[in-house]
PDB file of N, CA, C and O in Angstrom, chain B, residues numbered from 101:
ATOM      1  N   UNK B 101      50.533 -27.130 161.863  1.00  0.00           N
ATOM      2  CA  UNK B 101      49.792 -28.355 161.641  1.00  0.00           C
ATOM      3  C   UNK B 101      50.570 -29.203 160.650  1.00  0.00           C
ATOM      4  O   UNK B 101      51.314 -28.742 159.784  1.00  0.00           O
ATOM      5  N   UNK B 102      50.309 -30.566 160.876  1.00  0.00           N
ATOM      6  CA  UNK B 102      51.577 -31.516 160.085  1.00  0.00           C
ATOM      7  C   UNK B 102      50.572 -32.107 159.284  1.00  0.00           C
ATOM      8  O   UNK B 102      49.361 -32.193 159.487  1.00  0.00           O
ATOM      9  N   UNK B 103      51.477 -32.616 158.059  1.00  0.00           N
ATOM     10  CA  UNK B 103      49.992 -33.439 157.320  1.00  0.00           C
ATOM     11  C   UNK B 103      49.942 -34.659 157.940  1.00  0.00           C
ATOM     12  O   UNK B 103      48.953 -35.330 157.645  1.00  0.00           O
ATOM     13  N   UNK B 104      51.190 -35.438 159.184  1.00  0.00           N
ATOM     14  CA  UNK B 104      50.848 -36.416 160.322  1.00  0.00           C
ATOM     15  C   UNK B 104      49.726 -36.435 160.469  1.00  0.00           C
ATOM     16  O   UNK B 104      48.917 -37.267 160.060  1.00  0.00           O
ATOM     17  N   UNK B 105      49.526 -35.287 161.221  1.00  0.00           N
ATOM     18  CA  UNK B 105      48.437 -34.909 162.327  1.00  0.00           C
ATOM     19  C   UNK B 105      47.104 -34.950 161.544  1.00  0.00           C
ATOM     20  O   UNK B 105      46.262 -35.532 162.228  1.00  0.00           O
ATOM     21  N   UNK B 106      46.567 -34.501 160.242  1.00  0.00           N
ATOM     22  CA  UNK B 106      45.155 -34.326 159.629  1.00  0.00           C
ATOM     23  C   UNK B 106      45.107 -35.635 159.350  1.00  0.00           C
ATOM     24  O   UNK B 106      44.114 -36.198 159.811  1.00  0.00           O
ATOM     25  N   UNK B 107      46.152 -36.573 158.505  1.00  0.00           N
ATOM     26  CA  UNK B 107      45.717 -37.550 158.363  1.00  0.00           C
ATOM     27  C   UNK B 107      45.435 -38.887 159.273  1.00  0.00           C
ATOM     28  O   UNK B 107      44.880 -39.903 158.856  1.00  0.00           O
ATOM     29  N   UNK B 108      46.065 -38.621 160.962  1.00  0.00           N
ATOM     30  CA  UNK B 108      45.212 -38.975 161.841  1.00  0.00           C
ATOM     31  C   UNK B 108      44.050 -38.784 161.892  1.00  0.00           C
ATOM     32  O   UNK B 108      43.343 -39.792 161.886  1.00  0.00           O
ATOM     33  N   UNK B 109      43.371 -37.415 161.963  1.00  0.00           N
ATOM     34  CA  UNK B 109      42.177 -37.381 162.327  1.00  0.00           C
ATOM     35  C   UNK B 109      41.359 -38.065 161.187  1.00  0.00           C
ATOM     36  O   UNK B 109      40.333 -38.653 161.530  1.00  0.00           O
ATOM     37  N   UNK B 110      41.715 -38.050 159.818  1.00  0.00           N
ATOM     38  CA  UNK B 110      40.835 -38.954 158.976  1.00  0.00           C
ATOM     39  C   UNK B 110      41.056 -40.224 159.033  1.00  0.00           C
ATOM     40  O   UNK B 110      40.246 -40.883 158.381  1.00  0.00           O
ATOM     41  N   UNK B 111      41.818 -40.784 159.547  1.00  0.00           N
ATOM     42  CA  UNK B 111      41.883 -42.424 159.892  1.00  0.00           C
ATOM     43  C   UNK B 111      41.550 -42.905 161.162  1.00  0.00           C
ATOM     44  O   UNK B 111      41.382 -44.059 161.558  1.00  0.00           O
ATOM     45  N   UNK B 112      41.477 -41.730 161.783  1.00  0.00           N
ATOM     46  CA  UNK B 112      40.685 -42.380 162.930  1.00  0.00           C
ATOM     47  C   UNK B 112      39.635 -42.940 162.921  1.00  0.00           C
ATOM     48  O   UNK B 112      38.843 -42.710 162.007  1.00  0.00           O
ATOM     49  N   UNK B 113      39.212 -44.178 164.325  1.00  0.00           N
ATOM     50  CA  UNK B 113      38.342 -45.451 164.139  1.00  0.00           C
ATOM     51  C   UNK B 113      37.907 -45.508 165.346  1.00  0.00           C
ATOM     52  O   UNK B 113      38.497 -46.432 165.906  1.00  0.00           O
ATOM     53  N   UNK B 114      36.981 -44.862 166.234  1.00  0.00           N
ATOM     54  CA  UNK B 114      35.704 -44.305 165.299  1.00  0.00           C
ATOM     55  C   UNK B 114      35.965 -42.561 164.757  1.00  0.00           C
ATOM     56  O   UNK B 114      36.308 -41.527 165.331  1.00  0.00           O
ATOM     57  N   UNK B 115      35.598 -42.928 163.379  1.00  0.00           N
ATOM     58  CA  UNK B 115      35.928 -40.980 163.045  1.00  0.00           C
ATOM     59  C   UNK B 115      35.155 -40.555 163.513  1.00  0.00           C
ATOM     60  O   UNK B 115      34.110 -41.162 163.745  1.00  0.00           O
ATOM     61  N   UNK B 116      35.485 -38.732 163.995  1.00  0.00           N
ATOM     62  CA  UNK B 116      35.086 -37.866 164.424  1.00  0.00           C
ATOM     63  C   UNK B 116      35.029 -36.567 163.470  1.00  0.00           C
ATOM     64  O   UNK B 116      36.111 -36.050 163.191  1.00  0.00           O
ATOM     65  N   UNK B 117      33.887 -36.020 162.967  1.00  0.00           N
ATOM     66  CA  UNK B 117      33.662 -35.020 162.499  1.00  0.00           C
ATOM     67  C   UNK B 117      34.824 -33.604 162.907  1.00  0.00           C
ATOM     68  O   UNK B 117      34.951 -33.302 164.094  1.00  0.00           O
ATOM     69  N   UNK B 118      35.389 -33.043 162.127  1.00  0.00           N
ATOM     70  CA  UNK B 118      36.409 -31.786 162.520  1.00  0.00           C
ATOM     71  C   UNK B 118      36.549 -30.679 161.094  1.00  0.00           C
ATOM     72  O   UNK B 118      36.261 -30.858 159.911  1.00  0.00           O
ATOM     73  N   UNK B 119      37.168 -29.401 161.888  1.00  0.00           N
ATOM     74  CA  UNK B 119      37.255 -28.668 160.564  1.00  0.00           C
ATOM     75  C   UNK B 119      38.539 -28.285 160.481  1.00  0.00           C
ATOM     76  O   UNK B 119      39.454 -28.455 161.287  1.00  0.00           O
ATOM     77  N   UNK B 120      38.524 -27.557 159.048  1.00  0.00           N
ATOM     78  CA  UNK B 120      40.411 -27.248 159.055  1.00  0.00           C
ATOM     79  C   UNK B 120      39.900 -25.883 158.538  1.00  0.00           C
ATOM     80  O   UNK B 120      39.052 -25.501 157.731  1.00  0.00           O
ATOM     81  N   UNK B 121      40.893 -25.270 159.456  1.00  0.00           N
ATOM     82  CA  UNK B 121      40.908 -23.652 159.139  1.00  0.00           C
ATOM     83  C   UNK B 121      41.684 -23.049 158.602  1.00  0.00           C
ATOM     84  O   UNK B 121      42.827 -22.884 159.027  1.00  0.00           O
ATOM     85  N   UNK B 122      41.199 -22.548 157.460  1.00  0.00           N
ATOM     86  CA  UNK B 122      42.285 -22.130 156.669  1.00  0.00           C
ATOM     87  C   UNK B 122      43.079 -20.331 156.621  1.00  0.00           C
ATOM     88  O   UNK B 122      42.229 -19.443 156.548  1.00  0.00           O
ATOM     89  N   UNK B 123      44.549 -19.852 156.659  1.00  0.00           N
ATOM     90  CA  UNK B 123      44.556 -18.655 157.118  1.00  0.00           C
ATOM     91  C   UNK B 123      43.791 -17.340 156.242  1.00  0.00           C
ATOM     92  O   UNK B 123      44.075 -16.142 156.283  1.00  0.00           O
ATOM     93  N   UNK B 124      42.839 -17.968 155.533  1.00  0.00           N
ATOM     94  CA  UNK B 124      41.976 -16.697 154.834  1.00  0.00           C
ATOM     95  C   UNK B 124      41.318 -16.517 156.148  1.00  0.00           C
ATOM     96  O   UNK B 124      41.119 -15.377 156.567  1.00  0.00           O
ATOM     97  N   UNK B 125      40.894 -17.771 156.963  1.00  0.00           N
ATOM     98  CA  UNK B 125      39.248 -17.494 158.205  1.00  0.00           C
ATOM     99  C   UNK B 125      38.407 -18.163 157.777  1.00  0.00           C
ATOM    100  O   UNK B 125      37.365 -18.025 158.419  1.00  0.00           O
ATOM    101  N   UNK B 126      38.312 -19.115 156.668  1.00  0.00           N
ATOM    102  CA  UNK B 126      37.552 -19.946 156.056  1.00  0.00           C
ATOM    103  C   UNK B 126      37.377 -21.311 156.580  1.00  0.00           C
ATOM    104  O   UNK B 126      38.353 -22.059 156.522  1.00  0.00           O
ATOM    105  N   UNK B 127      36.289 -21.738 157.077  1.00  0.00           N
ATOM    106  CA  UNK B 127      36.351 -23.016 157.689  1.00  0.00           C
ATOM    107  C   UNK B 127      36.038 -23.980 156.729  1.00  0.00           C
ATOM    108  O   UNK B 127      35.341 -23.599 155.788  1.00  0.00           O
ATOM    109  N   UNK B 128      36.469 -25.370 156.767  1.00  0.00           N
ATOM    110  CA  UNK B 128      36.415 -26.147 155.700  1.00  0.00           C
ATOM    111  C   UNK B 128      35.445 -27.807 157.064  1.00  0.00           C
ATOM    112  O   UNK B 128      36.071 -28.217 158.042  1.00  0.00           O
ATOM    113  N   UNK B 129      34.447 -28.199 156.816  1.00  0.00           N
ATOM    114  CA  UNK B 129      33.564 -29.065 157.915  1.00  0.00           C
ATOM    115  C   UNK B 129      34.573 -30.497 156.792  1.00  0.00           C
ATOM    116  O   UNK B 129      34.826 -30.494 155.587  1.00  0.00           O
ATOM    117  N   UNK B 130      34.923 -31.601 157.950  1.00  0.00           N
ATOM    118  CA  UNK B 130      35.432 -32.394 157.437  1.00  0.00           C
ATOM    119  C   UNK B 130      34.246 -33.774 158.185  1.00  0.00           C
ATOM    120  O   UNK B 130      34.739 -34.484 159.062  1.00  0.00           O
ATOM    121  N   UNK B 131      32.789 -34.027 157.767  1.00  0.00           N
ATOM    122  CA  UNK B 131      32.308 -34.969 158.028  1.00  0.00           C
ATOM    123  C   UNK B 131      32.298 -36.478 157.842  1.00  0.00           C
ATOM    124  O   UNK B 131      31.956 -37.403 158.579  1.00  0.00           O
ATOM    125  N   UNK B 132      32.874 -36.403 156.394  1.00  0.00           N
ATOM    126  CA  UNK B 132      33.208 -38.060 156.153  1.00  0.00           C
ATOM    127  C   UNK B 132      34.672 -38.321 155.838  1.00  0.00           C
ATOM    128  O   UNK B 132      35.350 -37.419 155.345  1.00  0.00           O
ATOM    129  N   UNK B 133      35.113 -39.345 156.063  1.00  0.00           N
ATOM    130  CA  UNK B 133      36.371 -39.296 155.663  1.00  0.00           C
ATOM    131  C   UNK B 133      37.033 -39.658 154.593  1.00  0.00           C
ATOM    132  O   UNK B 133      38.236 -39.507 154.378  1.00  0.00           O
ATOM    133  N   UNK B 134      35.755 -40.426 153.517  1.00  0.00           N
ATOM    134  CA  UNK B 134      35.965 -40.380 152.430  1.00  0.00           C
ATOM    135  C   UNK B 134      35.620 -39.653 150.977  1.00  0.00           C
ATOM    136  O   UNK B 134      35.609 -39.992 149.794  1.00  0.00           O
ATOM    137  N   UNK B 135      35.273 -38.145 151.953  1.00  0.00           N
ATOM    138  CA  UNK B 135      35.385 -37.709 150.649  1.00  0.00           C
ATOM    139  C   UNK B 135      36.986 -36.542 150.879  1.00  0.00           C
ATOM    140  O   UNK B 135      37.326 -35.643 150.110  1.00  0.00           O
ATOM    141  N   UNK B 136      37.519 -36.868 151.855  1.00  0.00           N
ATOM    142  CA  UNK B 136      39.168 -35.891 151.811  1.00  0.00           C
ATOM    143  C   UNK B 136      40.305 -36.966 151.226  1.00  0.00           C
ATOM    144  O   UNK B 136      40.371 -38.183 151.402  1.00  0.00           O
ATOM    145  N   UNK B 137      41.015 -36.238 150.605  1.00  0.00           N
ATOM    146  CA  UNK B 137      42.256 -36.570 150.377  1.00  0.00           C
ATOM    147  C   UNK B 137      43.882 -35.950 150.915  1.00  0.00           C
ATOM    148  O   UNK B 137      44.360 -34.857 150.611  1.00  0.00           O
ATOM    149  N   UNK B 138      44.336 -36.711 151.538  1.00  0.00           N
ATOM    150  CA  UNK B 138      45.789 -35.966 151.882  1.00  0.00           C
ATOM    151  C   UNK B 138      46.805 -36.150 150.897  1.00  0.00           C
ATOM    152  O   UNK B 138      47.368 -37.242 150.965  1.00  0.00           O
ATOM    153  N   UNK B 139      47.159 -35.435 150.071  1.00  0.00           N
ATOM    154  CA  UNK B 139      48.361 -35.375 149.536  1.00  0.00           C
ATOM    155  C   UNK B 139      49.830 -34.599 149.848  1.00  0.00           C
ATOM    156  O   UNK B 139      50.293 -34.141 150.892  1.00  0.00           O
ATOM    157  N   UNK B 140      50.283 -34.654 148.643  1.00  0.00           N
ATOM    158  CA  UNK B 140      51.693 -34.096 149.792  1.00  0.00           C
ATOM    159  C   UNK B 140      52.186 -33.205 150.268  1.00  0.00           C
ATOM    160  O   UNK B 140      53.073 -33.085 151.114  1.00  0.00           O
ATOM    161  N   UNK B 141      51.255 -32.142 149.386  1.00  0.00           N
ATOM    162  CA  UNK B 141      51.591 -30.506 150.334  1.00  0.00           C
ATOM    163  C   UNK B 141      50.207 -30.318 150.040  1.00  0.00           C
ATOM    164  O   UNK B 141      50.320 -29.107 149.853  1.00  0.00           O
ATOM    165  N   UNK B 142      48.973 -30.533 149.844  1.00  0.00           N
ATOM    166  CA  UNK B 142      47.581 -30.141 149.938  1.00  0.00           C
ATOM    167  C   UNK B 142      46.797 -31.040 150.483  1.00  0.00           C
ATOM    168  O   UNK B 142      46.993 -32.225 150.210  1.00  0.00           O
ATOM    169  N   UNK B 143      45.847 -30.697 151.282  1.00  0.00           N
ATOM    170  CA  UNK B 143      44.691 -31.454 151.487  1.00  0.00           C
ATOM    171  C   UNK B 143      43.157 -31.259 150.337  1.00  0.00           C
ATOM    172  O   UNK B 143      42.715 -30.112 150.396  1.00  0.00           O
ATOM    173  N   UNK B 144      42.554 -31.976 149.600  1.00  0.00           N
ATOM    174  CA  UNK B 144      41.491 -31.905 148.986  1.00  0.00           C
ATOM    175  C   UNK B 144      40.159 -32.191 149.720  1.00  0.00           C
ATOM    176  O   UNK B 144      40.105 -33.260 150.329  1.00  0.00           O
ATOM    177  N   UNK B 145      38.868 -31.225 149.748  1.00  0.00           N
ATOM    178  CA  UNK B 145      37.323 -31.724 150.747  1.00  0.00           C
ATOM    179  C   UNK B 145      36.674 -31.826 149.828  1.00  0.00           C
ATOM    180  O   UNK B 145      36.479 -30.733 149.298  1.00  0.00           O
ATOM    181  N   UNK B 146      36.227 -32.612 149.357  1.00  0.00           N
ATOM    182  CA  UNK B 146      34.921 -32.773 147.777  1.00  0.00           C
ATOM    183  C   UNK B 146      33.927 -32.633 148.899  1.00  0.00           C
ATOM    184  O   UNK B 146      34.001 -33.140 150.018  1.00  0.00           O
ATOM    185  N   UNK B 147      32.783 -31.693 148.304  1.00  0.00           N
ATOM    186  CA  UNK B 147      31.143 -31.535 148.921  1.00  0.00           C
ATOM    187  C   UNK B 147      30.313 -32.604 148.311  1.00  0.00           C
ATOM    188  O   UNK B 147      30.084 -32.720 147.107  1.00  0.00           O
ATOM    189  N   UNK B 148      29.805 -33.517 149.444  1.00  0.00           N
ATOM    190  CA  UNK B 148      28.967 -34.679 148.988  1.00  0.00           C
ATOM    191  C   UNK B 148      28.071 -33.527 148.242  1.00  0.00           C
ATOM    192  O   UNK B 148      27.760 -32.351 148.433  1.00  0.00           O
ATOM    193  N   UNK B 149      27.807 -34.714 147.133  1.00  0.00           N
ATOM    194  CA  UNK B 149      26.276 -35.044 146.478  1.00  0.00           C
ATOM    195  C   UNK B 149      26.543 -33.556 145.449  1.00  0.00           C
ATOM    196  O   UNK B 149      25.649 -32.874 144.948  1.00  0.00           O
ATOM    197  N   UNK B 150      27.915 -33.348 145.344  1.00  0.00           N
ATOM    198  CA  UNK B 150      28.329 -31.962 144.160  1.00  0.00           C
ATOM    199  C   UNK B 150      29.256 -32.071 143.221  1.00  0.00           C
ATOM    200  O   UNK B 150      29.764 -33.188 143.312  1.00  0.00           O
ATOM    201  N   UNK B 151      29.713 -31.463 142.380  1.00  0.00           N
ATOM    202  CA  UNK B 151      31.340 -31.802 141.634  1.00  0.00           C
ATOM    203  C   UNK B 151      32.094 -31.004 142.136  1.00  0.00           C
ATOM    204  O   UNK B 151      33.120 -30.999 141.455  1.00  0.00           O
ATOM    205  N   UNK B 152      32.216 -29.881 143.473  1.00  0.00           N
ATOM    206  CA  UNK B 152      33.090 -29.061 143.741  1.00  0.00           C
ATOM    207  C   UNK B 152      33.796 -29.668 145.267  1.00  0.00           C
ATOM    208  O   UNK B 152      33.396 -30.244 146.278  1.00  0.00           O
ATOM    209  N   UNK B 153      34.769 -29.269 144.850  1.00  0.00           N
ATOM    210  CA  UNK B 153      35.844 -28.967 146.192  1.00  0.00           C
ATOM    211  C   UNK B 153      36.443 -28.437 146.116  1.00  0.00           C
ATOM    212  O   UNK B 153      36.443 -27.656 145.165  1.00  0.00           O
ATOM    213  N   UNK B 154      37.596 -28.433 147.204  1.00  0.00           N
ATOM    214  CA  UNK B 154      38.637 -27.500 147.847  1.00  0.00           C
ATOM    215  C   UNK B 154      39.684 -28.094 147.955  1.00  0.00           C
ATOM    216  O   UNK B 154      39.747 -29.145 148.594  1.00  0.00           O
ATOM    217  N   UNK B 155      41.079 -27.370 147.153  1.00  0.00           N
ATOM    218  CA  UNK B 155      42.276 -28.058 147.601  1.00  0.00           C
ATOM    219  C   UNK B 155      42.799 -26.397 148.779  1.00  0.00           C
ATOM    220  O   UNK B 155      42.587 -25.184 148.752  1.00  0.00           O
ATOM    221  N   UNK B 156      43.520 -27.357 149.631  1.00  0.00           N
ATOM    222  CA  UNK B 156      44.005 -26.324 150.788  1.00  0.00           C
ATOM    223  C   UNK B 156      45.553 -26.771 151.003  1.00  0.00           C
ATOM    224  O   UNK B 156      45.932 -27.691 151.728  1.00  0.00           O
ATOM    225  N   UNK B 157      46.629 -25.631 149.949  1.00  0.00           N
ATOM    226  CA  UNK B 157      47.742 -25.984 150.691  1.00  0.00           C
ATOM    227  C   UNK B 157      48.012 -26.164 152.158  1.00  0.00           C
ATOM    228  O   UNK B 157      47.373 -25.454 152.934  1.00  0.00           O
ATOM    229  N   UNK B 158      49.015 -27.163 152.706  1.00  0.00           N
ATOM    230  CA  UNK B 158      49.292 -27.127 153.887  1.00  0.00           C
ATOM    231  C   UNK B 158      49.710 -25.872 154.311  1.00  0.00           C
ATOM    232  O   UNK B 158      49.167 -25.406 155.312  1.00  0.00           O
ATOM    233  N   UNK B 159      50.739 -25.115 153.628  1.00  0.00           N
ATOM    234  CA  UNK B 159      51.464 -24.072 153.872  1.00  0.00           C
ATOM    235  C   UNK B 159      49.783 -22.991 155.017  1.00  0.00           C
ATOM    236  O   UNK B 159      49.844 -22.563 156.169  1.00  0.00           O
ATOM    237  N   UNK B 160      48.620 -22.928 154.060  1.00  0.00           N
ATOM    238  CA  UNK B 160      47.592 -22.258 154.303  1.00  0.00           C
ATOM    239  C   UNK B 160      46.387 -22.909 155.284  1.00  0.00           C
ATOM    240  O   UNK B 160      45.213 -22.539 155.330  1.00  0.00           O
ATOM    241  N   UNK B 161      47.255 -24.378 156.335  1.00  0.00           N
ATOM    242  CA  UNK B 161      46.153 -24.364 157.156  1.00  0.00           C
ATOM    243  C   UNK B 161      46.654 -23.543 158.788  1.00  0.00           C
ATOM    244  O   UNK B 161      47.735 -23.533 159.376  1.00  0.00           O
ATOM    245  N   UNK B 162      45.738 -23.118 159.015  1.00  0.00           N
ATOM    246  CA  UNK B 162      46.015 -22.844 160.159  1.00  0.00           C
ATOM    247  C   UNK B 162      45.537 -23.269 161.182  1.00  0.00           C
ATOM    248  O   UNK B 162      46.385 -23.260 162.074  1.00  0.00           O
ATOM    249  N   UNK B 163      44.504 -23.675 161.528  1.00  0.00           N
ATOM    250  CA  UNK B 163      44.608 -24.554 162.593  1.00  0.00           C
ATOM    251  C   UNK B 163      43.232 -25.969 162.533  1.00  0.00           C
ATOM    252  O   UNK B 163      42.184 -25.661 161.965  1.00  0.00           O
ATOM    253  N   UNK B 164      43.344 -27.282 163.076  1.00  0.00           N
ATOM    254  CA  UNK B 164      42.032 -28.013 163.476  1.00  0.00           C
ATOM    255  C   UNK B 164      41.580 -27.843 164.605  1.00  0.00           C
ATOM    256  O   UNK B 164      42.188 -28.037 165.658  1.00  0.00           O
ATOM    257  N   UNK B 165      40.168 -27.362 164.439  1.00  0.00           N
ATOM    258  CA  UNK B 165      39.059 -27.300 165.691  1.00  0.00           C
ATOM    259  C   UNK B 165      38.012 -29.042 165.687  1.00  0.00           C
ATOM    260  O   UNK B 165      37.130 -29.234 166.524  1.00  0.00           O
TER     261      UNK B 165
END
């Protein structure tokens, strides 16, 4: 997976809800697109309406469903 490719799916118009799987088996739900961030070797998912998230090296995604 390229960080190309995720940050398509969050700029896409109309967005579409997707998850990123990470190689623990951990699914990460990507519903809005503003609460992810792509940076340059991690992706960040903040949980609406919380102070926690998730940074997910690229190295550690394994695949979008």
């Amino acid at each position: 997976m390229t960080i190309a490719s995720i940050r398509e799916l969050v700029e896409r118009e109309p967005f579409h809800p997707f998850r990123i799987r990470a190689s623990s088996g951990t699914a990460y739900e990507v519903r809005n697109p503003s609460l992810v961030v792509v940076m340059k070797s991690q992706v960040l998912i903040a949980e609406p309406k919380s102070d926690s998230y998730t940074l997910i090296p690229f190295l550690h995604v394994a695949g979008i469903e």
